[in-house]
N, CA, C and O atoms as CSV, one atom per row, in Angstrom:
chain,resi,resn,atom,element,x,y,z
A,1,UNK,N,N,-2.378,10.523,0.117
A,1,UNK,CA,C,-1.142,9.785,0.100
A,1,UNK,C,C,-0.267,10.183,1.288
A,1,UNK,O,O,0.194,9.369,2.088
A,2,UNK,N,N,-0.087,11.435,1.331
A,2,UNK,CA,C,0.657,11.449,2.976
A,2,UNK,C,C,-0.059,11.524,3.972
A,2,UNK,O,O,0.618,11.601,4.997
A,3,UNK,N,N,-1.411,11.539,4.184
A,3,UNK,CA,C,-1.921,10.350,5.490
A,3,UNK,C,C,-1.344,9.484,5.411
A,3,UNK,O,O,-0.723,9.271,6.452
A,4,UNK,N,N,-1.181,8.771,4.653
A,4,UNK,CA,C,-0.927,7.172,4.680
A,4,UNK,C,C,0.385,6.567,5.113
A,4,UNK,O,O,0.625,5.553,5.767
A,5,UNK,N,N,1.310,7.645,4.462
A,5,UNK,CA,C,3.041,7.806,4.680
A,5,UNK,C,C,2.740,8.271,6.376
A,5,UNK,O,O,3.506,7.829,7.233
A,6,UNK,N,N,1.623,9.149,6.763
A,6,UNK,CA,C,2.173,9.259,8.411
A,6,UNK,C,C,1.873,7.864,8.987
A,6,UNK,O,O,2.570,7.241,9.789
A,7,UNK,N,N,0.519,7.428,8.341
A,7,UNK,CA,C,0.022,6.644,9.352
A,7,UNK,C,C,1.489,5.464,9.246
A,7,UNK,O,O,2.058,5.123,10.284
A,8,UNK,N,N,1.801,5.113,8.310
A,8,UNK,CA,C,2.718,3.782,7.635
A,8,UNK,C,C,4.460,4.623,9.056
A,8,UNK,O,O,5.180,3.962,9.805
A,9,UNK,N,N,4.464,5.660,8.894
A,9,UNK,CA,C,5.668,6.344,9.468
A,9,UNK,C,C,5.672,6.105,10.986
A,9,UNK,O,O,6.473,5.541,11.731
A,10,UNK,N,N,4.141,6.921,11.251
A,10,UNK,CA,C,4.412,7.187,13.014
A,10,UNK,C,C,3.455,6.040,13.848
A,10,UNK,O,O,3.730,5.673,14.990
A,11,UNK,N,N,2.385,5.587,13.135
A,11,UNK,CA,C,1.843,4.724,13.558
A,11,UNK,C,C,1.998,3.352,13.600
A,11,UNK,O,O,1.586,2.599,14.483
A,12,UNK,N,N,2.635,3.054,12.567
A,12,UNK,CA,C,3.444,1.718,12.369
A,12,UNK,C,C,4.617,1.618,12.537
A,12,UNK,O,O,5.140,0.533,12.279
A,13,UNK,N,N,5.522,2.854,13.088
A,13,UNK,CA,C,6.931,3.226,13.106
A,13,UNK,C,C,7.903,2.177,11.798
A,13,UNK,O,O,8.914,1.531,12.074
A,14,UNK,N,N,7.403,2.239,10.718
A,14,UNK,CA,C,8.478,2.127,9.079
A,14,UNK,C,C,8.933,3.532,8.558
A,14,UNK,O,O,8.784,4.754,8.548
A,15,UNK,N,N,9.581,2.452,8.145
A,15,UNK,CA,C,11.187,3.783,7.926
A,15,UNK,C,C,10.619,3.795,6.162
A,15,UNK,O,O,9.684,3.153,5.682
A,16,UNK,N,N,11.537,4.738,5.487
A,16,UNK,CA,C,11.631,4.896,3.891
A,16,UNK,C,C,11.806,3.175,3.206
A,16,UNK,O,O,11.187,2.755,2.228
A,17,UNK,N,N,12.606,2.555,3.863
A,17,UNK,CA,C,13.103,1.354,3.608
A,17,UNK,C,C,12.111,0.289,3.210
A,17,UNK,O,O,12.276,-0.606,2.381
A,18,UNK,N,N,10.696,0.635,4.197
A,18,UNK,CA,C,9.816,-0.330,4.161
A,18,UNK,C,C,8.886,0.014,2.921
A,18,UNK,O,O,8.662,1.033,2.268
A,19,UNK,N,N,8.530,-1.057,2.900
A,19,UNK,CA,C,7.159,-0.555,1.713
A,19,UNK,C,C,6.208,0.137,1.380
A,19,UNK,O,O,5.212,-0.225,2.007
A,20,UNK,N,N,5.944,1.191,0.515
A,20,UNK,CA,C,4.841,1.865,0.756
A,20,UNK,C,C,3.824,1.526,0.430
A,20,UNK,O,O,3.013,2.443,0.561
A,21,UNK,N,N,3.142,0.100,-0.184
A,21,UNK,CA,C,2.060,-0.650,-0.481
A,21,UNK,C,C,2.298,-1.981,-0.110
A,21,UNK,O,O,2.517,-2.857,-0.947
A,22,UNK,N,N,2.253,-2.279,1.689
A,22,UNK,CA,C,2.710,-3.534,2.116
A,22,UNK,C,C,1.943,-4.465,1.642
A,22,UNK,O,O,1.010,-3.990,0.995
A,23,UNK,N,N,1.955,-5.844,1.710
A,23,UNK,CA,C,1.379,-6.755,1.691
A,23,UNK,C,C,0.469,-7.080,3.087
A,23,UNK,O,O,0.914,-6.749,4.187
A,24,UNK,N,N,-0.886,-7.780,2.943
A,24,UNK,CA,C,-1.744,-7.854,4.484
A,24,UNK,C,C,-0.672,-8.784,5.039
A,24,UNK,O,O,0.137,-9.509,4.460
A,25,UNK,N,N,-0.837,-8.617,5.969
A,25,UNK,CA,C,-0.026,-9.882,7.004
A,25,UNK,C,C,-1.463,-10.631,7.293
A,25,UNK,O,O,-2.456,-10.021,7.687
A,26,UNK,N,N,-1.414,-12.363,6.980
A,26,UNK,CA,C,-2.286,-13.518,7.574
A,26,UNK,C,C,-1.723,-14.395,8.615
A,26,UNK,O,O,-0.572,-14.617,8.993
A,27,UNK,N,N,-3.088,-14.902,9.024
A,27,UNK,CA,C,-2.634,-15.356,10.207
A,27,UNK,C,C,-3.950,-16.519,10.346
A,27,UNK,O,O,-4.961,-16.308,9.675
A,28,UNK,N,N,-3.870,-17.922,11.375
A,28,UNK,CA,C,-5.085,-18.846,11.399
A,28,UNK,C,C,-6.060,-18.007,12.253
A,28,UNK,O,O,-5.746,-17.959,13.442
A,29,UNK,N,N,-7.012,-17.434,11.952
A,29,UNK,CA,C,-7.984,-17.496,13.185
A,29,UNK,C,C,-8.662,-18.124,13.847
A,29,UNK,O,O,-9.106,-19.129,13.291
A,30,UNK,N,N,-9.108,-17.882,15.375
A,30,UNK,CA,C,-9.883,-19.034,15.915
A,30,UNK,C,C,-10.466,-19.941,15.835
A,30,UNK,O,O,-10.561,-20.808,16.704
A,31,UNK,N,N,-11.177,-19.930,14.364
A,31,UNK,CA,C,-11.929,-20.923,13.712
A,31,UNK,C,C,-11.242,-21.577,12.661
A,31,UNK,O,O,-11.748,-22.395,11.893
A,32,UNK,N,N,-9.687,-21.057,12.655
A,32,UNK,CA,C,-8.617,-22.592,11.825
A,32,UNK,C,C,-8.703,-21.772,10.325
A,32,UNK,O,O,-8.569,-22.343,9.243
A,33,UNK,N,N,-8.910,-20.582,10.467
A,33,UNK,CA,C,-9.196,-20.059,8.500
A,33,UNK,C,C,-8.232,-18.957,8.683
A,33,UNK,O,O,-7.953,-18.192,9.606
A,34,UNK,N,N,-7.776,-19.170,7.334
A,34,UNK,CA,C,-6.707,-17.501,7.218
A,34,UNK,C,C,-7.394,-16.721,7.513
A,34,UNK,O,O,-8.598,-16.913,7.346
A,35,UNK,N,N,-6.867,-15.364,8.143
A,35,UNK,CA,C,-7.428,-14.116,7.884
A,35,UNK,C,C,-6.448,-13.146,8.287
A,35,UNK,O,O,-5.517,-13.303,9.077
A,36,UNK,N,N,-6.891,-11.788,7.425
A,36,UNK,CA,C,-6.159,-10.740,7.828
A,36,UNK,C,C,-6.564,-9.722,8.928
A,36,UNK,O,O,-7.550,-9.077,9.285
A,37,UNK,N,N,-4.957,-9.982,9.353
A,37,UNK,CA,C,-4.649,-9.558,10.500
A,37,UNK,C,C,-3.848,-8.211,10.714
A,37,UNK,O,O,-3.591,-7.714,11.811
A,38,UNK,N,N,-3.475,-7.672,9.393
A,38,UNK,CA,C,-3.113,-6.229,9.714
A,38,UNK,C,C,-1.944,-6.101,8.378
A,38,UNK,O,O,-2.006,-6.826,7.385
A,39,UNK,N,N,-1.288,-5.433,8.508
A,39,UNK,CA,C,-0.522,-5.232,7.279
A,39,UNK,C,C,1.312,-5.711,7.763
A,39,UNK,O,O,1.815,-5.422,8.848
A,40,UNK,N,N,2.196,-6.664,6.360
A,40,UNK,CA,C,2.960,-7.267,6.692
A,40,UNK,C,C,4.353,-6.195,6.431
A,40,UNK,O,O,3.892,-5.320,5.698
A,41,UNK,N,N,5.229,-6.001,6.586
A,41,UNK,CA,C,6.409,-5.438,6.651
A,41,UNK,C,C,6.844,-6.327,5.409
A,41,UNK,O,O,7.398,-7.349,5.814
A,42,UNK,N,N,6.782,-6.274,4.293
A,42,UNK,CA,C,6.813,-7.196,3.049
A,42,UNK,C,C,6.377,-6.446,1.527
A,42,UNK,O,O,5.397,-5.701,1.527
A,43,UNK,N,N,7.019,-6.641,0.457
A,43,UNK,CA,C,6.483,-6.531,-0.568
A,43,UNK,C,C,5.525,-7.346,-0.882
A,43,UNK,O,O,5.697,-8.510,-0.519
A,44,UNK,N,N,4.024,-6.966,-1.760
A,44,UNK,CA,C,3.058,-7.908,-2.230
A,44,UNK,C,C,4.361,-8.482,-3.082
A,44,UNK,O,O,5.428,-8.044,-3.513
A,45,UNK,N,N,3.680,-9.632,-3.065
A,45,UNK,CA,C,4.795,-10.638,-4.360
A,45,UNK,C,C,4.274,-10.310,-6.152
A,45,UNK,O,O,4.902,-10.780,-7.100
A,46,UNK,N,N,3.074,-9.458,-6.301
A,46,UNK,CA,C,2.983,-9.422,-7.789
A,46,UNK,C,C,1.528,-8.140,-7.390
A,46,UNK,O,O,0.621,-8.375,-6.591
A,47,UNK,N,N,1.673,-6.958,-8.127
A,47,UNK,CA,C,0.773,-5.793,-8.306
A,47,UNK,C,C,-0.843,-5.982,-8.240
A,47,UNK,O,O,-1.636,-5.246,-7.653
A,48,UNK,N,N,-1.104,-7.055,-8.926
A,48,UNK,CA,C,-2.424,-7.669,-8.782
A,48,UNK,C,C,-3.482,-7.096,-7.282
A,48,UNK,O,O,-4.521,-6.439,-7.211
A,49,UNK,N,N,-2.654,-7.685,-6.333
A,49,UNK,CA,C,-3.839,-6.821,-5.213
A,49,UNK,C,C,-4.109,-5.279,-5.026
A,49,UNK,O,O,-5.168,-4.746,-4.694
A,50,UNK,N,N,-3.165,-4.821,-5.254
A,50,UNK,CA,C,-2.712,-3.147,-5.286
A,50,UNK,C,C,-3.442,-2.612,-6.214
A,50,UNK,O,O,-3.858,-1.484,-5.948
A,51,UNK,N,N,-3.780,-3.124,-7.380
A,51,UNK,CA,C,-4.145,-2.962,-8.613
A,51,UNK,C,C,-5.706,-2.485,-8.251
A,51,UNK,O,O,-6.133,-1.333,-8.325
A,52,UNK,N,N,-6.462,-3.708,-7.829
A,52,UNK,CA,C,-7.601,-4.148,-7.299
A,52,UNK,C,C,-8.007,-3.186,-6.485
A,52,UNK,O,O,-9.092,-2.640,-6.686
A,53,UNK,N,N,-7.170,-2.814,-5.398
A,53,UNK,CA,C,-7.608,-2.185,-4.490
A,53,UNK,C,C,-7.532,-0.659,-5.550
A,53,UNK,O,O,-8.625,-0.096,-5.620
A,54,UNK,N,N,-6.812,-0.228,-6.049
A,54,UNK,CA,C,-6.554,0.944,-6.837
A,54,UNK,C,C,-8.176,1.408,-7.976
A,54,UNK,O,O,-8.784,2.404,-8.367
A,55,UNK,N,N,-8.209,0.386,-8.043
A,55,UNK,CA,C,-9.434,0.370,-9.029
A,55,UNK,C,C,-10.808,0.243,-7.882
A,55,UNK,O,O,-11.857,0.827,-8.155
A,56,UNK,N,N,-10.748,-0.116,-7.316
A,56,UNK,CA,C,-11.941,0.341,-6.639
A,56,UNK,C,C,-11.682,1.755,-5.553
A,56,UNK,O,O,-12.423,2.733,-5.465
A,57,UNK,N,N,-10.776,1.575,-5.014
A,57,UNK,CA,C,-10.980,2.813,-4.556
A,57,UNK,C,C,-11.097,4.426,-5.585
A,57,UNK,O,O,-12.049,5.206,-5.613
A,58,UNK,N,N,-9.716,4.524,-6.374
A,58,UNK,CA,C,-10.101,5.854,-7.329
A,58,UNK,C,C,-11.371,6.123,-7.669
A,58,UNK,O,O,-11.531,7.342,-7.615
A,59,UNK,N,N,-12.784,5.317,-8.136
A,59,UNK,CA,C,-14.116,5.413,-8.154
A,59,UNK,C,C,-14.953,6.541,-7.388
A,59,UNK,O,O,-15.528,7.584,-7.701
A,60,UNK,N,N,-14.659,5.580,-5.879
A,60,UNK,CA,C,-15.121,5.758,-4.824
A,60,UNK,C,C,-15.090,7.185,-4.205
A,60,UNK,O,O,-15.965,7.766,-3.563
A,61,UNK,N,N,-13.698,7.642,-4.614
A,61,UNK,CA,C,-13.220,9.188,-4.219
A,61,UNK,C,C,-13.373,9.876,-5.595
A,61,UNK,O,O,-12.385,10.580,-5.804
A,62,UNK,N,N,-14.195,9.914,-6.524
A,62,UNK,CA,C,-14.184,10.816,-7.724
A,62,UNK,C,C,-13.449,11.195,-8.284
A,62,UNK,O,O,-13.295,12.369,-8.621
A,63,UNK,N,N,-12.315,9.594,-8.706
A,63,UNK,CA,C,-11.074,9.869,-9.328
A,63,UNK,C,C,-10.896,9.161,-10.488
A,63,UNK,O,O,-11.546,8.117,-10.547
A,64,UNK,N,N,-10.119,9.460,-11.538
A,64,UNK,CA,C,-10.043,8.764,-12.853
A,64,UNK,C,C,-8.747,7.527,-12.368
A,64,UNK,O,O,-7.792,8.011,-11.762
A,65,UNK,N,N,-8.726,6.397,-12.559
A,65,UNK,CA,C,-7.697,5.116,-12.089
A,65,UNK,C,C,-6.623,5.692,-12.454
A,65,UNK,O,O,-6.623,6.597,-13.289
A,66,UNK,N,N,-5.648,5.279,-11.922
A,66,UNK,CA,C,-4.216,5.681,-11.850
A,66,UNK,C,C,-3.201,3.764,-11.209
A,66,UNK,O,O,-3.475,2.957,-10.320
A,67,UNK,N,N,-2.399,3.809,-11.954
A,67,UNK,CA,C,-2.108,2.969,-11.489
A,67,UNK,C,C,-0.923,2.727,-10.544
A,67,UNK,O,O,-0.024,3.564,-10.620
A,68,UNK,N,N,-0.762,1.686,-9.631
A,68,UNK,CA,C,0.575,1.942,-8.574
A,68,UNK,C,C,1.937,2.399,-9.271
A,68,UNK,O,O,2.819,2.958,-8.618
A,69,UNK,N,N,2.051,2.141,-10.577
A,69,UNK,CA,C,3.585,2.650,-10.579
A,69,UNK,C,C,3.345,4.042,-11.078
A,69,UNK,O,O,4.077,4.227,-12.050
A,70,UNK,N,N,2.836,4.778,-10.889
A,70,UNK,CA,C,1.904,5.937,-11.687
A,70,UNK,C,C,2.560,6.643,-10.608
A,70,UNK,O,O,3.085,7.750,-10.724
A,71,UNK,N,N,2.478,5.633,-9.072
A,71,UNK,CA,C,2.892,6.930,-7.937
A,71,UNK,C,C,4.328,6.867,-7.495
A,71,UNK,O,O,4.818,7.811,-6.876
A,72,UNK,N,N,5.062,5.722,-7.809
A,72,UNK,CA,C,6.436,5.247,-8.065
A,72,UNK,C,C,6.986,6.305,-9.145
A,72,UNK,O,O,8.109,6.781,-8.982
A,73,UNK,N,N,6.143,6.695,-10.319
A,73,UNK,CA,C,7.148,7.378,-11.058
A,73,UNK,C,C,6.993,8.838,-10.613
A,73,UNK,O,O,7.795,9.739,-10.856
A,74,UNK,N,N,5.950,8.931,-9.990
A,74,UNK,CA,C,5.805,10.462,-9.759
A,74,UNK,C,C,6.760,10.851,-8.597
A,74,UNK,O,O,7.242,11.983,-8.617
A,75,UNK,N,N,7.065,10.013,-7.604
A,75,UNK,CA,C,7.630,10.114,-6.281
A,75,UNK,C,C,9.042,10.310,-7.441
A,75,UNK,O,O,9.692,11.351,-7.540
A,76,UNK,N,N,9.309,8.957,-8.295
A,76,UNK,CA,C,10.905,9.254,-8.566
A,76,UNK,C,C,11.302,10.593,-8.923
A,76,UNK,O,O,12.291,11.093,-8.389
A,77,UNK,N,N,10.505,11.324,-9.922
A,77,UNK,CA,C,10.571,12.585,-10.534
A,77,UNK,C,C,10.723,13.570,-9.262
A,77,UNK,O,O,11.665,14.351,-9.132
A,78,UNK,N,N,9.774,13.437,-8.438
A,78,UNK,CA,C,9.811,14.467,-7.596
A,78,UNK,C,C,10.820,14.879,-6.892
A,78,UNK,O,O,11.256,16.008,-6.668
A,79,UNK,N,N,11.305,13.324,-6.408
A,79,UNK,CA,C,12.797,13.384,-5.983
A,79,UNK,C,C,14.321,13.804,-6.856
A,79,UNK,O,O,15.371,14.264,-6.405
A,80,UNK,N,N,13.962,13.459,-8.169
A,80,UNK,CA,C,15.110,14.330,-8.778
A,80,UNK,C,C,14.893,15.462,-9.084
A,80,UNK,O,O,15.772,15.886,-9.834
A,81,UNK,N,N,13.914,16.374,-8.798
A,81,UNK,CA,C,14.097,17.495,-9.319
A,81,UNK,C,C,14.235,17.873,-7.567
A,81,UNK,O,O,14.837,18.946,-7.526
A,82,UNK,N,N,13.976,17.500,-6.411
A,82,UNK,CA,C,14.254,18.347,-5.343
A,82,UNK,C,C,15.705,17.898,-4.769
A,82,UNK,O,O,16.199,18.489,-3.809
């Protein structure tokens, strides 16, 4: 998770403000079809993709599923107790 906060921080230069589970940014490609083109400065509009991606990845890394607000509540906690 804080790979991701650097990469989202220094590599994408977003602030706290921005999202920490953006939405892909689309775009037409050459051949006239959506596709993704990188990640949007945007909230997903509904958990569903996050979800998806959550569930296949935890597997993959020898992890029991956890879900996105799982890391929303943990971040909130963390922050009120520091």
């Amino acid at each position: 998770m804080v790979d991701w906060v650097n990469f989202l921080q220094k590599e994408k230069l977003w602030s706290n403000d921005d999202p920490l589970f953006p939405a892909t940014e689309v775009a037409t490609g050459p051949d006239q079809r959506f596709e993704a083109i990188g990640l949007a400065r945007k909230h997903w509009s509904n958990a569903t993709p996050i979800r998806k991606i959550f569930r296949d990845a935890f597997p993959r890394a020898g992890l029991p599923y956890f879900n996105p607000h799982s890391f929303r509540n943990t971040l909130v906690g963390l922050g009120q107790r520091i």
